[in-house]
PDB file of N, CA, C, O and CB in Angstrom:
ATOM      1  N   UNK A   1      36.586  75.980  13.439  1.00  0.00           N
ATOM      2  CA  UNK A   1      36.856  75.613  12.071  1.00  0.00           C
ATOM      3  C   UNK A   1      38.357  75.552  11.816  1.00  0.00           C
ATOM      4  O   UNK A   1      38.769  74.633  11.108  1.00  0.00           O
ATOM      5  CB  UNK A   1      36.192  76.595  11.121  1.00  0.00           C
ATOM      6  N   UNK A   2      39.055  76.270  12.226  1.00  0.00           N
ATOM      7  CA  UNK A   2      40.530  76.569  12.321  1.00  0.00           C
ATOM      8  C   UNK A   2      41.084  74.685  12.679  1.00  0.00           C
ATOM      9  O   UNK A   2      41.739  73.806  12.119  1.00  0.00           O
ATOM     10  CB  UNK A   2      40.903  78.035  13.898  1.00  0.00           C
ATOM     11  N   UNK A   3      40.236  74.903  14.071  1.00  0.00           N
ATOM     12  CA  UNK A   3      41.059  73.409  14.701  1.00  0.00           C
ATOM     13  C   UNK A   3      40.916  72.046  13.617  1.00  0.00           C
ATOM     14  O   UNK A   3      41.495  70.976  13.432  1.00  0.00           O
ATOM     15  CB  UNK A   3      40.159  72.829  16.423  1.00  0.00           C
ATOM     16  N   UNK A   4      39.963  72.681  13.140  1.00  0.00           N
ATOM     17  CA  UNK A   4      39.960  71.184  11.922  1.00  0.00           C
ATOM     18  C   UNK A   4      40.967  71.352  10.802  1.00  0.00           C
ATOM     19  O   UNK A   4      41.700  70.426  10.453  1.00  0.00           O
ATOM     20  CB  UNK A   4      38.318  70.959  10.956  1.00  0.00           C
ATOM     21  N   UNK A   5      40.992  72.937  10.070  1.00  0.00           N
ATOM     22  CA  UNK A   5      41.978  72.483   9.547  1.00  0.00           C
ATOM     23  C   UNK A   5      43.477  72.745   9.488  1.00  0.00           C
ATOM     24  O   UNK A   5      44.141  72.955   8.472  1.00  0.00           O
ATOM     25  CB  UNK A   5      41.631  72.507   8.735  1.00  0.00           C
ATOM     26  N   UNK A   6      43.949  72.692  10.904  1.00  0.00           N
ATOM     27  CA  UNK A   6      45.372  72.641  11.671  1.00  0.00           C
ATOM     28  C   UNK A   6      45.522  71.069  12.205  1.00  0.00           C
ATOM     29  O   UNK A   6      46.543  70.643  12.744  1.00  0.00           O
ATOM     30  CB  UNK A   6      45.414  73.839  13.115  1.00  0.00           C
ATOM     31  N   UNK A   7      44.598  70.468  12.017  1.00  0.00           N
ATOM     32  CA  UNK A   7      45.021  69.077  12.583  1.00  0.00           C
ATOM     33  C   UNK A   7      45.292  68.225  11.351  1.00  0.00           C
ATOM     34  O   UNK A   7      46.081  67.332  11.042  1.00  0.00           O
ATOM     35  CB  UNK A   7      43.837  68.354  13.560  1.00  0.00           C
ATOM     36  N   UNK A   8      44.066  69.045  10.658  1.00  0.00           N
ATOM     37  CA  UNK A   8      43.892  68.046   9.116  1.00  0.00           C
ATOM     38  C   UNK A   8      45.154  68.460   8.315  1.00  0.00           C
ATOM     39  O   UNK A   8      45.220  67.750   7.312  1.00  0.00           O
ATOM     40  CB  UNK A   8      42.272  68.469   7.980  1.00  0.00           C
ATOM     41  N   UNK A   9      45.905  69.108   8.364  1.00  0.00           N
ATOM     42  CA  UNK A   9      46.945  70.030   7.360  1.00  0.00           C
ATOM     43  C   UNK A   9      47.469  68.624   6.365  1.00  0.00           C
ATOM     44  O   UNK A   9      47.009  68.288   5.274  1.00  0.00           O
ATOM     45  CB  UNK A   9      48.610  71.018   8.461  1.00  0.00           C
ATOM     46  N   UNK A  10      48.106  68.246   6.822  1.00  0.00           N
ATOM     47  CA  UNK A  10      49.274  66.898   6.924  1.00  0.00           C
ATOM     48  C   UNK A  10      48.107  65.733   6.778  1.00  0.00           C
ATOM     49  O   UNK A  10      48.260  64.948   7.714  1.00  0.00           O
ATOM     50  CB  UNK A  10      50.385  66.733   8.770  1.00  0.00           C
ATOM     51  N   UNK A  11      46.885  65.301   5.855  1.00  0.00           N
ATOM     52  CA  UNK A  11      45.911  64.391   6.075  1.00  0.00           C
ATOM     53  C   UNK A  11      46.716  63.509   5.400  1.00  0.00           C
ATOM     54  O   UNK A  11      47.163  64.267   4.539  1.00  0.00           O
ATOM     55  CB  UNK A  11      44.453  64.631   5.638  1.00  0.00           C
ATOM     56  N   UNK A  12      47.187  62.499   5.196  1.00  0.00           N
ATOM     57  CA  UNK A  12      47.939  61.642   4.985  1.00  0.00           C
ATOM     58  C   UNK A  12      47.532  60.080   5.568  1.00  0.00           C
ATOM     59  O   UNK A  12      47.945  59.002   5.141  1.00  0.00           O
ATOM     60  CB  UNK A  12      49.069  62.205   5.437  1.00  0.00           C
ATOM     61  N   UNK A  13      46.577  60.339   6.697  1.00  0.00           N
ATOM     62  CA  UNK A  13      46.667  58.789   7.218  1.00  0.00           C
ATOM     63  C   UNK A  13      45.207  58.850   7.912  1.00  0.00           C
ATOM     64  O   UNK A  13      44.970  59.805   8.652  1.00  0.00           O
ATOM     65  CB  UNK A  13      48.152  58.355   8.456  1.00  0.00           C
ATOM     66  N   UNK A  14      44.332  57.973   7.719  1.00  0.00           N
ATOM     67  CA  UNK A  14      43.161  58.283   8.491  1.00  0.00           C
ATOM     68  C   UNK A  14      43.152  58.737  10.008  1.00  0.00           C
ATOM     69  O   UNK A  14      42.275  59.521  10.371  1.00  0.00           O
ATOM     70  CB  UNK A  14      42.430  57.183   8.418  1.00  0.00           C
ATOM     71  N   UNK A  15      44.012  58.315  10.824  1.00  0.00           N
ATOM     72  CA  UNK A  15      44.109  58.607  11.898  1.00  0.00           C
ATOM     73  C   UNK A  15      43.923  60.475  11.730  1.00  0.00           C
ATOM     74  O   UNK A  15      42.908  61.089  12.061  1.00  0.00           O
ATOM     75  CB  UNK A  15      45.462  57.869  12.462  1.00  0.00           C
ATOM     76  N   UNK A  16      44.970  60.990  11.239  1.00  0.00           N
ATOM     77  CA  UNK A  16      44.577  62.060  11.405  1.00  0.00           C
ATOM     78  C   UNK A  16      43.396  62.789  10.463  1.00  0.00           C
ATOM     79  O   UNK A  16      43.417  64.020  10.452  1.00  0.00           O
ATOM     80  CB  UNK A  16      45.650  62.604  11.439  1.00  0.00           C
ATOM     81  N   UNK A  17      42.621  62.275   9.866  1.00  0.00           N
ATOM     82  CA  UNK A  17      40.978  62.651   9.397  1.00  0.00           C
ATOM     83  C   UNK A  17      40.280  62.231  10.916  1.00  0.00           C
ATOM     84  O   UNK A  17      39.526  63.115  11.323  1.00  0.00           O
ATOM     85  CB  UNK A  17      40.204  61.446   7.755  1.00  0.00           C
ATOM     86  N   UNK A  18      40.362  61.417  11.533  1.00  0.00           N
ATOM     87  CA  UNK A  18      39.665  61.176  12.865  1.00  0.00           C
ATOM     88  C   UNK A  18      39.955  62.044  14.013  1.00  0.00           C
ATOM     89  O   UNK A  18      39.150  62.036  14.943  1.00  0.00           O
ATOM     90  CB  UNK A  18      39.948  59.879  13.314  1.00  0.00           C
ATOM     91  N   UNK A  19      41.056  62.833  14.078  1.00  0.00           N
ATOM     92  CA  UNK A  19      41.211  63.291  14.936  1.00  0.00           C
ATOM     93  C   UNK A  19      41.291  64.678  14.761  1.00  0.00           C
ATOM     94  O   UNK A  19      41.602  65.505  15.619  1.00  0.00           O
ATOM     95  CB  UNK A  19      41.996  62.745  15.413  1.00  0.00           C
ATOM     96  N   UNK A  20      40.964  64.892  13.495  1.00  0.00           N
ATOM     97  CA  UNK A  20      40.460  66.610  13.039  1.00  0.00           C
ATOM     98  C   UNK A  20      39.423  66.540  13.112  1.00  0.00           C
ATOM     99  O   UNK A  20      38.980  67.637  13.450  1.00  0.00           O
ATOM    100  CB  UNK A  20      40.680  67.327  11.682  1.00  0.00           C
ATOM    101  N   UNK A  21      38.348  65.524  12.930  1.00  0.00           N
ATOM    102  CA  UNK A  21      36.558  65.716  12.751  1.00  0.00           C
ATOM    103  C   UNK A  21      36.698  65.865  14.593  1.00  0.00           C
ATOM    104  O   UNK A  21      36.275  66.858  15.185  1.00  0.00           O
ATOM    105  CB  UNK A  21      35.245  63.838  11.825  1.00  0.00           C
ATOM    106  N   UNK A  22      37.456  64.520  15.395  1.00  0.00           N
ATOM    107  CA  UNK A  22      37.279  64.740  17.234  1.00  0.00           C
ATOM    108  C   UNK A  22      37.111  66.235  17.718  1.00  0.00           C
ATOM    109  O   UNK A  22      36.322  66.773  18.495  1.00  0.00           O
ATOM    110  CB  UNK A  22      38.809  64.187  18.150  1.00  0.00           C
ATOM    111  N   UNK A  23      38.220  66.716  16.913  1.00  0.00           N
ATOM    112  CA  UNK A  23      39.160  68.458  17.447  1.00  0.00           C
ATOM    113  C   UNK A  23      37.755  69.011  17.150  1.00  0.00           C
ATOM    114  O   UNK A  23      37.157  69.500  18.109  1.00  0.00           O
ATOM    115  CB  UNK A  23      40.926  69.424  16.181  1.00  0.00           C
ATOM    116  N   UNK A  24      37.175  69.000  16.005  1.00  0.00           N
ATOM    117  CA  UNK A  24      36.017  70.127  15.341  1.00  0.00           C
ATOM    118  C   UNK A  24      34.929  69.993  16.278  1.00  0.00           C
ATOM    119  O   UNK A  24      34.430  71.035  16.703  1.00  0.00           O
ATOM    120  CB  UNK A  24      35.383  69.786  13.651  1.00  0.00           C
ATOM    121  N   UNK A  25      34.420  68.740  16.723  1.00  0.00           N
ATOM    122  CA  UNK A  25      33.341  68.537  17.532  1.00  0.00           C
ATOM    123  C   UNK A  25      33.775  68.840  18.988  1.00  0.00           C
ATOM    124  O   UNK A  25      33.135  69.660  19.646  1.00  0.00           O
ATOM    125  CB  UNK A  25      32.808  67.137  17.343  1.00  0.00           C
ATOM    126  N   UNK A  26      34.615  68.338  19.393  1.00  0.00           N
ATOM    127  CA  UNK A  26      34.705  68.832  21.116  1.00  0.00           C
ATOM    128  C   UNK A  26      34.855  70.622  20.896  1.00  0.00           C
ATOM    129  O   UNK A  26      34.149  71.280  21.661  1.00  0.00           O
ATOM    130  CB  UNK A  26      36.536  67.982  22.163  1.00  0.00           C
ATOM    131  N   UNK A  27      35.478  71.184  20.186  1.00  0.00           N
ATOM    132  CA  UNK A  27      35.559  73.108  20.103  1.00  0.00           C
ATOM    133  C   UNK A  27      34.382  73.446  19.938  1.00  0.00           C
ATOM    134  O   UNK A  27      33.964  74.464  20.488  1.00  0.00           O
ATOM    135  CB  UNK A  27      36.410  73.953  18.808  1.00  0.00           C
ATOM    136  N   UNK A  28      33.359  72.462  18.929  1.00  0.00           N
ATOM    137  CA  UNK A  28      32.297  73.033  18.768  1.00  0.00           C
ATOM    138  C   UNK A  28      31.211  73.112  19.823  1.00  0.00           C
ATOM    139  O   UNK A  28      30.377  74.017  19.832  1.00  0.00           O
ATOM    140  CB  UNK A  28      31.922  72.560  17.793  1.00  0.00           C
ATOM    141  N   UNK A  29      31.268  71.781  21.029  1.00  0.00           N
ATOM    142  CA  UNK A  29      30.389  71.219  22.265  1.00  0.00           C
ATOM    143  C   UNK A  29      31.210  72.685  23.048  1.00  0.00           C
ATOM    144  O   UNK A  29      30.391  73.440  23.573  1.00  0.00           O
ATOM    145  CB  UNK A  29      30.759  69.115  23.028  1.00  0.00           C
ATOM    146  N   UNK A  30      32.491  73.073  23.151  1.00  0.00           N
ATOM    147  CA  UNK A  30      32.676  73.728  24.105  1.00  0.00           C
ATOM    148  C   UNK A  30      32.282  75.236  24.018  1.00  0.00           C
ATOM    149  O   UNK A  30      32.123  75.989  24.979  1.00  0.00           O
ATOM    150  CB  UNK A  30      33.865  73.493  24.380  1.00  0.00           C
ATOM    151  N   UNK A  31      32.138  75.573  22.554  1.00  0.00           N
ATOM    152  CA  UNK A  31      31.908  76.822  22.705  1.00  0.00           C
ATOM    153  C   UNK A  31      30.594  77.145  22.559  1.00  0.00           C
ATOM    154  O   UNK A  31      30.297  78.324  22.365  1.00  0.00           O
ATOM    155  CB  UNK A  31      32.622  77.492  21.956  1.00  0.00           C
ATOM    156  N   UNK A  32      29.317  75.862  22.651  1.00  0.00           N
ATOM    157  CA  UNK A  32      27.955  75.683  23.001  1.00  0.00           C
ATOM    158  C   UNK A  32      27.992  75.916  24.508  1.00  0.00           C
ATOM    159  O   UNK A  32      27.151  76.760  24.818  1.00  0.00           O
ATOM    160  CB  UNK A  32      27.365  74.253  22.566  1.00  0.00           C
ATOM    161  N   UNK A  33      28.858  75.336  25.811  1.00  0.00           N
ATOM    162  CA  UNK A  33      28.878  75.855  27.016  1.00  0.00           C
ATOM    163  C   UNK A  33      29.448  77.324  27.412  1.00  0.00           C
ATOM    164  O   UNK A  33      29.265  78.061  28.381  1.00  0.00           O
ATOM    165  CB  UNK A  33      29.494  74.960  27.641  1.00  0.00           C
ATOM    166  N   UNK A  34      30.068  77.400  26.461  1.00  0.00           N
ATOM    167  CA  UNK A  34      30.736  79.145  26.998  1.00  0.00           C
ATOM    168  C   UNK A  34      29.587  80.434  26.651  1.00  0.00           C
ATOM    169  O   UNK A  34      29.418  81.574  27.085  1.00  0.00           O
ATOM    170  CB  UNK A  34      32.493  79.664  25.820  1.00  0.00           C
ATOM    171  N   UNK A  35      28.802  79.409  25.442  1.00  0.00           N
ATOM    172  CA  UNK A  35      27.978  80.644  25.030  1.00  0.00           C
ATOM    173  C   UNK A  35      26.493  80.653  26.402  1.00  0.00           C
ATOM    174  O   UNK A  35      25.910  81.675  26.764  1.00  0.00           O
ATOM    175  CB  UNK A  35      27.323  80.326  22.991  1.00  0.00           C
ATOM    176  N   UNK A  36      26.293  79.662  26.759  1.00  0.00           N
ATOM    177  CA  UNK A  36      25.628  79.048  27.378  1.00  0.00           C
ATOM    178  C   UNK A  36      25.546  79.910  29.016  1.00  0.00           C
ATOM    179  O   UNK A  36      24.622  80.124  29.800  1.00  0.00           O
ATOM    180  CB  UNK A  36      26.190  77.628  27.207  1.00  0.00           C
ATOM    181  N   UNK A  37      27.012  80.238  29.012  1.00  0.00           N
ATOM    182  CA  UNK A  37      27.386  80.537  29.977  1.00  0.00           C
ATOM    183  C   UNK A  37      27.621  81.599  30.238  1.00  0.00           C
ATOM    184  O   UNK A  37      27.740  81.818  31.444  1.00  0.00           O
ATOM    185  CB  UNK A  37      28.023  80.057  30.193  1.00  0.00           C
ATOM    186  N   UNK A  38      27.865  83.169  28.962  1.00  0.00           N
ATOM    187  CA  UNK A  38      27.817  83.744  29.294  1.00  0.00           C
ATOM    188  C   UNK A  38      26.328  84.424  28.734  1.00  0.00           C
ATOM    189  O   UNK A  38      26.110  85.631  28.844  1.00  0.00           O
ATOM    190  CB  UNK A  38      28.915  84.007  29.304  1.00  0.00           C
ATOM    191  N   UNK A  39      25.546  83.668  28.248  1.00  0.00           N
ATOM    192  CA  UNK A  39      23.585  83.735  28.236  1.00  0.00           C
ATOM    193  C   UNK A  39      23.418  83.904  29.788  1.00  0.00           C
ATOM    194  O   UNK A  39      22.987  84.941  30.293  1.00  0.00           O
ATOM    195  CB  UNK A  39      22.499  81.907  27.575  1.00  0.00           C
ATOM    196  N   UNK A  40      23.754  82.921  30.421  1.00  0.00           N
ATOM    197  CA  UNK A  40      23.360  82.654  31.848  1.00  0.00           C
ATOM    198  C   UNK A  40      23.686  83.674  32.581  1.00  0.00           C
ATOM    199  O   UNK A  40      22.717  84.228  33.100  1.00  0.00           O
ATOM    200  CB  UNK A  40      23.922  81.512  32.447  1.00  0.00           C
ATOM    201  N   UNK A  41      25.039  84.267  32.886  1.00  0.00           N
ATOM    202  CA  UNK A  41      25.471  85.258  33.221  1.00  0.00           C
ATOM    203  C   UNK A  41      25.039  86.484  33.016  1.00  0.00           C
ATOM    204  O   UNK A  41      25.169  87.304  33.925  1.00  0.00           O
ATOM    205  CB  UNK A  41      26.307  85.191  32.964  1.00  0.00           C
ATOM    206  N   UNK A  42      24.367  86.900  31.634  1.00  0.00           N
ATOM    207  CA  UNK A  42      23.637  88.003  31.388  1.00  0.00           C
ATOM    208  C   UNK A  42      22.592  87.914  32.211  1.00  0.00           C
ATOM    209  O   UNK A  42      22.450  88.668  33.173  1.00  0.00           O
ATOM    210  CB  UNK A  42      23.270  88.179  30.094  1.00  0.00           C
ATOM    211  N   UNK A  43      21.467  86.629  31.779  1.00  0.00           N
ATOM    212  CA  UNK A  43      20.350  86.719  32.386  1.00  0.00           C
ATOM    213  C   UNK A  43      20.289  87.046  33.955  1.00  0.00           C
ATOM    214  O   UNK A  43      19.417  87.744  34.473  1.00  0.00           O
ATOM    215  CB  UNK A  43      19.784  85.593  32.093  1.00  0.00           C
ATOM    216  N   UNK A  44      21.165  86.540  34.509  1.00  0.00           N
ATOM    217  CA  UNK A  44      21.254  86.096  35.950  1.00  0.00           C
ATOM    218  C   UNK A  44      21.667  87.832  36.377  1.00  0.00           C
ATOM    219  O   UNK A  44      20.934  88.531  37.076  1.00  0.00           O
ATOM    220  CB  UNK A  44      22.650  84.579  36.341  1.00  0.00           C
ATOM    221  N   UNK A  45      22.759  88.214  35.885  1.00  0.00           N
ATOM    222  CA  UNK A  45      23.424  89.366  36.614  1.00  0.00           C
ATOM    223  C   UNK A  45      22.794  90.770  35.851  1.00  0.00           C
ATOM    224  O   UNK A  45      23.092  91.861  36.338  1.00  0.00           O
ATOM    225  CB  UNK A  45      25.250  89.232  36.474  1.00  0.00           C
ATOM    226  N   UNK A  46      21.891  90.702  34.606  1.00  0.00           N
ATOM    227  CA  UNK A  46      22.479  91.782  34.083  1.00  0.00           C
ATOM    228  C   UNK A  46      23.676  92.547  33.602  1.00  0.00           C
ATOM    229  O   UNK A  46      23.672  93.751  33.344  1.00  0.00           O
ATOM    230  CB  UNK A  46      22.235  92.182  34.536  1.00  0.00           C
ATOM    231  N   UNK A  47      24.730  91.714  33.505  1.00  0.00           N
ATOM    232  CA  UNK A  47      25.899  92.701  32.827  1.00  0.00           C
ATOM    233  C   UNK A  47      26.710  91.573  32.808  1.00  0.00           C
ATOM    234  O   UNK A  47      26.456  90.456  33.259  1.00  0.00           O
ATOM    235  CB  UNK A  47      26.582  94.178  33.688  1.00  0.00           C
ATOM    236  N   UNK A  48      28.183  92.155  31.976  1.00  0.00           N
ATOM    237  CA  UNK A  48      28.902  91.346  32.008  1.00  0.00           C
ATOM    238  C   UNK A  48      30.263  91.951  32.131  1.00  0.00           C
ATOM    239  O   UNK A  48      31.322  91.498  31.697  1.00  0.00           O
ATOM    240  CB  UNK A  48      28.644  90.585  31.064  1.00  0.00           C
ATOM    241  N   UNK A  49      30.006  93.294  32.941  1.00  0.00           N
ATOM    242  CA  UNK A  49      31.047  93.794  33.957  1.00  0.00           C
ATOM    243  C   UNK A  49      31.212  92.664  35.556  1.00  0.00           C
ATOM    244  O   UNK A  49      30.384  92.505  36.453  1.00  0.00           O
ATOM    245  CB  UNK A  49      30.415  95.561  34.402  1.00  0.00           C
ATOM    246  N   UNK A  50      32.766  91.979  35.377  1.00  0.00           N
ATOM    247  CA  UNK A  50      33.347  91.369  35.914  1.00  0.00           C
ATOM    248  C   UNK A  50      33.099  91.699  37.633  1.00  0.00           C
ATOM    249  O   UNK A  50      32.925  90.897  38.550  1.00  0.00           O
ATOM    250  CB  UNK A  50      34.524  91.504  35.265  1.00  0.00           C
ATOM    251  N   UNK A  51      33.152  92.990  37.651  1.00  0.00           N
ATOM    252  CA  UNK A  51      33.351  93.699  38.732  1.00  0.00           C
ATOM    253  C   UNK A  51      32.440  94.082  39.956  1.00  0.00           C
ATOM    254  O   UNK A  51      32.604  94.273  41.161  1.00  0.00           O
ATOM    255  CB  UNK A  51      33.692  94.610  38.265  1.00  0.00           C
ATOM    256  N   UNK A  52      31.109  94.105  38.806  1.00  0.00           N
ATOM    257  CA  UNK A  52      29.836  94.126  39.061  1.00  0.00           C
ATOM    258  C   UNK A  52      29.666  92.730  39.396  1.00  0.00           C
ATOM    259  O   UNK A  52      29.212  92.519  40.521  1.00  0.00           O
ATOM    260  CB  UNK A  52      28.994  94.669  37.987  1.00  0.00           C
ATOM    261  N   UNK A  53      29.925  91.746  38.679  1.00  0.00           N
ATOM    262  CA  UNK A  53      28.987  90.526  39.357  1.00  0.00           C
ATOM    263  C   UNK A  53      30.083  89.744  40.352  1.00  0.00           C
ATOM    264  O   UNK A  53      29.473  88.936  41.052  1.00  0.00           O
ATOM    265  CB  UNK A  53      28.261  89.279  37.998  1.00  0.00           C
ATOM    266  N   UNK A  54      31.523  89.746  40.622  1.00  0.00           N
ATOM    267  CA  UNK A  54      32.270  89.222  41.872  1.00  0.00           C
ATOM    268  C   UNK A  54      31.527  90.436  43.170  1.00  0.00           C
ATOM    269  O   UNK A  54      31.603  90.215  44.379  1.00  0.00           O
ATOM    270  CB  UNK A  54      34.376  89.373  41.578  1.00  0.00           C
ATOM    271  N   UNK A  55      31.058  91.293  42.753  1.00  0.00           N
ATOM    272  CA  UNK A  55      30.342  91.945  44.532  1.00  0.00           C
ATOM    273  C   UNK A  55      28.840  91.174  44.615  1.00  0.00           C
ATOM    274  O   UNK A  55      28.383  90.787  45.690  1.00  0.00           O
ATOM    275  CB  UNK A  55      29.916  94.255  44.606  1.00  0.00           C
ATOM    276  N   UNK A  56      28.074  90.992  43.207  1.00  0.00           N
ATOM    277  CA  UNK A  56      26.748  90.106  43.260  1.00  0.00           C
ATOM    278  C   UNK A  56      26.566  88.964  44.154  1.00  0.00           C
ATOM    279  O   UNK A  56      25.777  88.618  45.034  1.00  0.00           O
ATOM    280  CB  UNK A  56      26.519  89.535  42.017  1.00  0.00           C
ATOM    281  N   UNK A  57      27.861  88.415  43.439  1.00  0.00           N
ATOM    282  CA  UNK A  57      27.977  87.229  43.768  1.00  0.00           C
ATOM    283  C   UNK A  57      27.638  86.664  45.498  1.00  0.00           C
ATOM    284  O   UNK A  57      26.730  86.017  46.020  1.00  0.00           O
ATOM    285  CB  UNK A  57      29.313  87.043  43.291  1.00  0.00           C
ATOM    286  N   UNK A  58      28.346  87.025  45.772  1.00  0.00           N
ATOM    287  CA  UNK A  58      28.115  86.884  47.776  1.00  0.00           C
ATOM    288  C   UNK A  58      26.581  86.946  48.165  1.00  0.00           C
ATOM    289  O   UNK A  58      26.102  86.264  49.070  1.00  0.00           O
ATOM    290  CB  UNK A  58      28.918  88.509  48.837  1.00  0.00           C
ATOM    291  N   UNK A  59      25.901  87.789  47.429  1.00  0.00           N
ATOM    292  CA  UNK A  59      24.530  88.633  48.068  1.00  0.00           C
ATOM    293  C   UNK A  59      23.533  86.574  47.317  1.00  0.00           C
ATOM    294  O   UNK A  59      22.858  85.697  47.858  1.00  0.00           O
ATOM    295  CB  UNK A  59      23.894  91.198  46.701  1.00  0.00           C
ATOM    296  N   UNK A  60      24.058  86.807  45.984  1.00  0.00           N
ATOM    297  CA  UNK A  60      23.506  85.822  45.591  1.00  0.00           C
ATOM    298  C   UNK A  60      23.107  84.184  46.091  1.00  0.00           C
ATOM    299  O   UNK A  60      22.149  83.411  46.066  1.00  0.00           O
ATOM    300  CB  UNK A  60      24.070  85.896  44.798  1.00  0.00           C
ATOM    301  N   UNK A  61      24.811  84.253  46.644  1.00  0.00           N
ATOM    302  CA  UNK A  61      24.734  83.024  47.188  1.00  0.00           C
ATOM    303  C   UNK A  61      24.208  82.730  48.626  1.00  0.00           C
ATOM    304  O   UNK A  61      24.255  81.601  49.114  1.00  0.00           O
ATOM    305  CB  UNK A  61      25.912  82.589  47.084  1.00  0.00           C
ATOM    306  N   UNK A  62      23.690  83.846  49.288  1.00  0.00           N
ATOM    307  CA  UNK A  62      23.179  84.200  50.641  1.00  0.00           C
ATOM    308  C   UNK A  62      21.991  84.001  50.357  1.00  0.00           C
ATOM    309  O   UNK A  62      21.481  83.294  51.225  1.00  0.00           O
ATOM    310  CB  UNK A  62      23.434  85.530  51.260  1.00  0.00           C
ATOM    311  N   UNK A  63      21.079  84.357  49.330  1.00  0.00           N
ATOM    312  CA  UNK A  63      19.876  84.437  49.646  1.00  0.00           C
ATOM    313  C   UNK A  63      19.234  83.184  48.464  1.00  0.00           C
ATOM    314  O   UNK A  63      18.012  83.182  48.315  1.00  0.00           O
ATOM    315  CB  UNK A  63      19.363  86.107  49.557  1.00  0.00           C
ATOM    316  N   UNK A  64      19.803  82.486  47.916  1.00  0.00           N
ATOM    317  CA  UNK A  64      19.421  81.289  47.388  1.00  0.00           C
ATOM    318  C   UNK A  64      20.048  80.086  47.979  1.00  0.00           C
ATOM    319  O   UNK A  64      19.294  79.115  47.917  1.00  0.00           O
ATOM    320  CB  UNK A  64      19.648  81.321  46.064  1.00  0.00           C
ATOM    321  N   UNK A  65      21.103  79.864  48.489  1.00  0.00           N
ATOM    322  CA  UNK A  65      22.054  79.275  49.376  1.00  0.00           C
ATOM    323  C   UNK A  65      21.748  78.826  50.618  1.00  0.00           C
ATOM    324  O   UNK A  65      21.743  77.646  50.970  1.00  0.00           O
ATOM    325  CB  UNK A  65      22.953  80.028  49.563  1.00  0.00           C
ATOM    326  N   UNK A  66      21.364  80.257  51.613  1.00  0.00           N
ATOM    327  CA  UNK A  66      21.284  79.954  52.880  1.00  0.00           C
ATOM    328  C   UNK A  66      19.638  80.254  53.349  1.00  0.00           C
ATOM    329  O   UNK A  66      19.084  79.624  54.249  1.00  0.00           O
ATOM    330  CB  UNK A  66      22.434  80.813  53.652  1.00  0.00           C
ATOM    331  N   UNK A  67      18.910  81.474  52.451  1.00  0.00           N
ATOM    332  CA  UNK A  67      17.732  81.473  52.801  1.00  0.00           C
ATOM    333  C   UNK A  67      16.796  80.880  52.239  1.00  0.00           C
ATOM    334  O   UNK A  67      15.752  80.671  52.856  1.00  0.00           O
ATOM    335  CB  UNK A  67      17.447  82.370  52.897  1.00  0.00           C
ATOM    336  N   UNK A  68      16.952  80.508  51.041  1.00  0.00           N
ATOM    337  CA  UNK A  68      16.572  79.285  50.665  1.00  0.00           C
ATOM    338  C   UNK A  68      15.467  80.114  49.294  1.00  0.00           C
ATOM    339  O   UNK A  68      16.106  80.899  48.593  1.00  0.00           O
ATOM    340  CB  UNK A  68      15.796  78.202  52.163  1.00  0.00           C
ATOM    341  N   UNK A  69      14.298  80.000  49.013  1.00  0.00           N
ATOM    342  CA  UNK A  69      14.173  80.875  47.838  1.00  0.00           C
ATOM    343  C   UNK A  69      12.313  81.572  48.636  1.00  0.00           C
ATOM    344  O   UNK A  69      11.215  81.589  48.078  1.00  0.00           O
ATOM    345  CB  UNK A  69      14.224  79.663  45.842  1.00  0.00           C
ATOM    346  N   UNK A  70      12.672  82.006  49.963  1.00  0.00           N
ATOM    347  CA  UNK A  70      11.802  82.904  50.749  1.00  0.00           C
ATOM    348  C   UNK A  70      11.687  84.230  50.413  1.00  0.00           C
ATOM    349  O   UNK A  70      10.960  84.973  51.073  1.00  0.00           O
ATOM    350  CB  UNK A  70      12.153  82.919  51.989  1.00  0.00           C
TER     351      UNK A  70
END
């Protein structure tokens, strides 16, 4: 919401009404993938200690990766 109205401040010329509604919608698509992403991350790891899932990670990619889903 911010990014819309830091672009819009100065609305003076349509160009910039077009490119505050652009700013509002791409922040809004991106923070639909971040949330997305750290949903996924919960589900997947259980936590969202950093520390915990860079040691997961390896085991993860071994046994969906290379063994395939046996």
């Amino acid at each position: 919401m911010f990014s819309l109205l830091l672009v819009n401040f100065y609305a003076t010329r349509i160009y910039t009404l077009k490119a505050a509604l652009k700013t509002f919608v791409f922040s809004r698509i991106s923070d639909m993938f971040m949330m997305g992403a750290l949903l996924l991350t919960l589900v997947l790891f259980q936590s969202t200690d950093l520390s915990l899932i860079f040691i997961q990670v390896p085991l993860y990619a071994f046994h969906f990766f290379l063994c395939g889903s046996y």
